[in-house]
N, C-alpha and C positions, 0 to 999 in steps of 0.2 A: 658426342661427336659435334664438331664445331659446324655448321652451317655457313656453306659458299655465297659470300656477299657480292657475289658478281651481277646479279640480277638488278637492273635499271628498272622498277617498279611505275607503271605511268600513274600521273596525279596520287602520288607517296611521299614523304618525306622520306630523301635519300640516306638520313642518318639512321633510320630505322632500320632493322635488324632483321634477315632472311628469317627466322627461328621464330620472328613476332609473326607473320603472314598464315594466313589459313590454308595449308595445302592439301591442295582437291583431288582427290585421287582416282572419284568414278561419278558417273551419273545415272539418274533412271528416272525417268518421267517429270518431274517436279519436284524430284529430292537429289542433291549432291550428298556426296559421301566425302571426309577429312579423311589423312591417316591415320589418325586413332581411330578410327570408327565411326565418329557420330557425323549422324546425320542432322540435316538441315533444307529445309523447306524453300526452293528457289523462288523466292518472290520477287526477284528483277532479271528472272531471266535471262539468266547470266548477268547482262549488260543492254535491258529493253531489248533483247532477237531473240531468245532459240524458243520459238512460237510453240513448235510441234513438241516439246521436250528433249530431253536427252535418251540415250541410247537407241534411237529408232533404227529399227534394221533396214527399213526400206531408202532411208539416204545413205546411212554408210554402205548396205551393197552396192548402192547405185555409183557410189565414188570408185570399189573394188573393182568392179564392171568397168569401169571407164576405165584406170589406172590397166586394165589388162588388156589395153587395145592402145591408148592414146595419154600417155601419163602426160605432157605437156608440148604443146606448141603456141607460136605467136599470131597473134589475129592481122595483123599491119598488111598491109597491101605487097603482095598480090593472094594472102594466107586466112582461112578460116579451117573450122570446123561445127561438124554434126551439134556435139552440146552447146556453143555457144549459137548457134543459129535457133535452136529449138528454145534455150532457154529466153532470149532473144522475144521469139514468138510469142508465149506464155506470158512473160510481163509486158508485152504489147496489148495481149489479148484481155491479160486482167485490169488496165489502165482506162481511164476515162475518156482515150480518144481512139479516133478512127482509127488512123492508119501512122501510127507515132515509128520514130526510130529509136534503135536502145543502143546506148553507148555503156558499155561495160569498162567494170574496176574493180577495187580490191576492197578499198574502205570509204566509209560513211564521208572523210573528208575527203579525200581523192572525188567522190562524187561531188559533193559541192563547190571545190575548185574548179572542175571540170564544170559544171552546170554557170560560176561567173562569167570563164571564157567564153562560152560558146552565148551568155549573153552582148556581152565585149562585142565579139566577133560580128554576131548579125546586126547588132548596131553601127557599126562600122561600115557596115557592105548594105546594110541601108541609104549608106550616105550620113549618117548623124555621128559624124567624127565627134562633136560633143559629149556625147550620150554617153559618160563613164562613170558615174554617180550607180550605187548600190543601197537602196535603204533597206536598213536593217531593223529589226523592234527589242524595246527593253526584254530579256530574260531568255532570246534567244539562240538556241546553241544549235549549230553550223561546222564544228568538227575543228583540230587542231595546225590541218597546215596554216602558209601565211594566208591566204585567202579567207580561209573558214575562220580563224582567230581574229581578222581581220569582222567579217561579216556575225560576228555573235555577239548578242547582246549581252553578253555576262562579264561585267565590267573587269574584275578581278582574273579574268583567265587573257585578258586581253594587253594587260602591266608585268612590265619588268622585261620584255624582248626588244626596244627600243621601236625603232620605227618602224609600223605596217603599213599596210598596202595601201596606199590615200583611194579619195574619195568614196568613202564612207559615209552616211548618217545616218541617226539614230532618228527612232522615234519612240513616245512613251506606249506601254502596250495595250492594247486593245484600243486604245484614241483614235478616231477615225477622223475628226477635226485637226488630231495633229499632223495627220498623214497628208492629209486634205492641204493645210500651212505647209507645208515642206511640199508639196507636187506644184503650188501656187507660185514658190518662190523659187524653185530649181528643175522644175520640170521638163523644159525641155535639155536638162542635160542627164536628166535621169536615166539609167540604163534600162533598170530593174528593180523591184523590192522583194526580198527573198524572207520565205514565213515559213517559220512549221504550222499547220493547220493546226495541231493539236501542242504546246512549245511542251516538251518533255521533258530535259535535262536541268533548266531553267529553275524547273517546279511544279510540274502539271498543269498549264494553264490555257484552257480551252477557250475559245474566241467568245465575243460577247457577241450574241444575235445579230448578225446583217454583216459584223464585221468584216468578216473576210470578200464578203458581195463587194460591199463597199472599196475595199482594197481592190477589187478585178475590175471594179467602175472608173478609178481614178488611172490607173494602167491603162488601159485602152482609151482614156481621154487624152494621154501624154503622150501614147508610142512609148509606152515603159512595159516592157515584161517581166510577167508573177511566176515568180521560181517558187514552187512549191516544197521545202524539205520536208520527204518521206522518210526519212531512214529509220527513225520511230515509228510511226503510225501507218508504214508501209504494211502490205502484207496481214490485215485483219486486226489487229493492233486497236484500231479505234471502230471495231465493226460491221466495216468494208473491208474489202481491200485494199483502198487508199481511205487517206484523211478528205481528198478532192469530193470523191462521191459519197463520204458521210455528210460534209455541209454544200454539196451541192454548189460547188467552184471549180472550175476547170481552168488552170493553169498554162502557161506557154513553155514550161520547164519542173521536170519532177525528179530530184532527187532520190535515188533510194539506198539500201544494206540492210544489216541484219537481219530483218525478219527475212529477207528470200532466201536465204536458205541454212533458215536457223542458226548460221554459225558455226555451221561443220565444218564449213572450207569457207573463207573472206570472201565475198561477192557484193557488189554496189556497181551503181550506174548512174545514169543521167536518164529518162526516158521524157523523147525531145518533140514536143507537140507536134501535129500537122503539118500546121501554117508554118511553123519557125522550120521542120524537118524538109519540106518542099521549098522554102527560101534556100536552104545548104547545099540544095541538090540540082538546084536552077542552072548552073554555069558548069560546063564540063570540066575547064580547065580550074574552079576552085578545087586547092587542096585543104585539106582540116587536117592541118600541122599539129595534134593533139593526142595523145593517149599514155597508155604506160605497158611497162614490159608485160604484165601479168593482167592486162584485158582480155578478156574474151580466155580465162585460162578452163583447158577441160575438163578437169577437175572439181573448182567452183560451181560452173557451167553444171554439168550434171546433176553437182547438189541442188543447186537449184531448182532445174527441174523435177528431180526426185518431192523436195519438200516442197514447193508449188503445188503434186498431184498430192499427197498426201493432207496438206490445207483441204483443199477442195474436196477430195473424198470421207473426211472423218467430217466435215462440216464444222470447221475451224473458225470461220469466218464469226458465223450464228455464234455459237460458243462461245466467242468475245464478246457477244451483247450478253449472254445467262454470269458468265463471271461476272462483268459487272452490277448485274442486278443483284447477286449473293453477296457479294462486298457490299452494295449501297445497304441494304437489309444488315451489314453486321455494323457498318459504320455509322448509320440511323441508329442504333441500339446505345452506340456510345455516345451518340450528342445527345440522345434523351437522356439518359446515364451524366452528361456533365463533364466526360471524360476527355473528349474531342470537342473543340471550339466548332467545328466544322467539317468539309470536305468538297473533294472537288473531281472532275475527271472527265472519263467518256470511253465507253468500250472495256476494255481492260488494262487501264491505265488509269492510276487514284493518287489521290494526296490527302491524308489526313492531318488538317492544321490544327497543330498540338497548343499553338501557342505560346512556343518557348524553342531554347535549339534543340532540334530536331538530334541530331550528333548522338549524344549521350545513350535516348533510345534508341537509337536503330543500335548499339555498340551492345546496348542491353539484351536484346531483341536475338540480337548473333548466337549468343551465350546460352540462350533459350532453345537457339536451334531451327530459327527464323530469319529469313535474308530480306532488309530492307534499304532503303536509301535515306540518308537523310539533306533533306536539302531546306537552309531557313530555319522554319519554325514546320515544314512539314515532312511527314514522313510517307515515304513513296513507295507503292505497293505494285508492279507491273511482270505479274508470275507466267508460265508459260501460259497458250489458250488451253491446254491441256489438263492444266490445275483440276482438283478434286474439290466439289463441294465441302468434302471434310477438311482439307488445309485452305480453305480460305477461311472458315471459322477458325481454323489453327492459327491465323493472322492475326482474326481479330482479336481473339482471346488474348494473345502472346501481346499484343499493342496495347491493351488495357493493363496487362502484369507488367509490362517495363515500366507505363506510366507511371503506375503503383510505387514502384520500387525506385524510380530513380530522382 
């Protein structure tokens, strides 16, 4: 039987072939299942979200549940609902500020567009019509609209659309002196600099001590606002619940998605400081011209909350600090071993730097029945928090046999 090559596969080579692709047929805990049968060990969690695992009955009743009262409506003025208000609450409640607002969406880059605007915007009604500069750092990813394409530092996903979104700059990553030169020389038209605390996509690459202080130091000496991107390191991911309150930086804007609500249903937001949420709200007659049809959908909404209580009640959180300690202990075995040059991370989220492309083994790795990423020269390890001490060793072992072999 010929296979239907209508499917637009994202970041694939469109010449490749429906029949080449691995089709996933079921899930359960940390292991996908193909239609042949074989299983394979989710080590990137799908796509760095679905935290709690697959098949959990307590989010998909909760969608059922909702779906048999409220299958969809629009959040836009004069309209809400119960799950997006609740779900609303709950990542207000797990966020590192007082009394923040959450702006709800669908995906990772819908929130980060969202989160430039609504920098844009308060700089503007600041008075600092200048203030349109976004800095961004080498290796950071930011999501695929023109804004997020735009603000990611991964040079090669940013070539070949012609012209984005101007005022942009880069800085090199973790340099704090460079950051320091570019606030010296453009500062007062700086808007914002926008950081994953922990940069995921990129490669794994966790801040060098003080760094990120350092970045909230130079921000509040310019009138520039620190956009936090969560949508990786949201939701327990690096420990916490945010990356904010694993290093101890609190933000004027925090991007988040996937992990809120594993992925069941597409949920991301913007979750909008104090300080910046009470500037928005100052003026009766300001309107926030801003959102999309599928904000605040009850569907998402629900899930959300579903996988939010079930984070917190299995102790999901903690559980991302023990994986990573069983990883560090299998990946320590391979740099005594010679195998691994290195590694790197935080929480549950790894890179073992192989030293060479990465590509080949994670491809090897697949084969074996093991889901990785390869990015560079490393290969990326970020399975659900639910992982089994027995397939994180299934990791490492399988990381050592592709080495071997390929």
């Amino acid at each position: 039987m010929t296979v239907p090559n209508n499917l637009l596969h994202p970041f694939a080579y469109p010449a490749k072939s429906e029949s080449e692709f691995v089709n996933v047929v079921s899930g359960e805990g940390a292991v996908i299942t193909d239609d042949t049968g074989k299983q394979y060990i989710d080590g990137m969690a799908s796509l760095w979200y679905c935290q709690v695992g697959h098949g959990r009955r307590p989010i998909i009743e909760a969608i059922q549940k909702q779906a048999d009262k409220l299958t969809t409506y629009n959040v836009f003025d004069p309209f809400t609902n119960e799950a997006a208000r609740e779900v609303a609450a709950l990542i207000a409640e797990k966020s590192p500020f007082d009394d923040p607002r959450v702006f709800l969406g669908c995906s990772g880059s819908e929130a980060v567009d969202s989160a430039l605007k609504i920098a844009r915007i308060v700089q503007q009604r600041r008075g600092h019509s200048g203030k349109q500069i976004i800095v961004r750092r080498t290796h950071g990813y930011h999501g695929t609209n023109f804004g997020g394409t735009s603000a990611q530092g991964i040079a090669l996903n940013r070539e070949g659309w012609g012209d984005l979104v101007p005022h942009f700059l880069e800085v090199p990553n973790n340099n704090i002196e460079e950051l320091s030169k570019v606030f010296a020389e453009h500062g007062s038209n700086i808007a914002a600099v926008i950081s994953e605390p922990v940069q995921g996509a990129g490669g794994v690459w966790p801040p060098e001590d003080g760094y990120l202080q350092g970045m909230r130091k130079l921000c509040d000496q310019h009138n520039a606002l620190l956009i936090f991107d969560e949508v990786i390191c949201g939701f327990g991911r690096t420990g916490s619940w945010f990356g904010a309150q694993t290093f101890g930086v609190t933000p004027d804007l925090m991007t988040f998605a996937k992990g809120v609500s594993s992925g069941y249903v597409p949920l991301s937001g913007v979750i909008v400081g104090d300080s910046v949420a009470q500037e928005m709200a100052a003026e009766s007659d300001f309107l926030f011209r801003h959102g999309y049809t599928y904000s605040g959908h009850p569907l998402s909404s629900a899930a959300g909350v579903a996988n939010i209580k079930l984070i917190e009640s299995e102790g999901l959180i903690d559980r991302a600090n023990h994986v990573g300690k069983k990883t560090v202990e299998g990946l320590d075995a391979l740099v005594a071993d010679g195998i691994v040059k290195g590694y790197r991370g935080v929480g549950a989220m790894w890179a073992a730097d192989i030293g060479r492309d990465a590509i080949p083994v994670r491809n090897d790795m697949l084969t074996r029945g093991v889901i990785a990423r390869g990015v560079g020269e490393a290969v990326i390890w970020c399975p659900p928090l639910i992982v089994e001490d027995e397939q994180v060793g299934q990791f490492v072992e399988t990381l050592a046999s592709s080495l071997a072999a390929v």
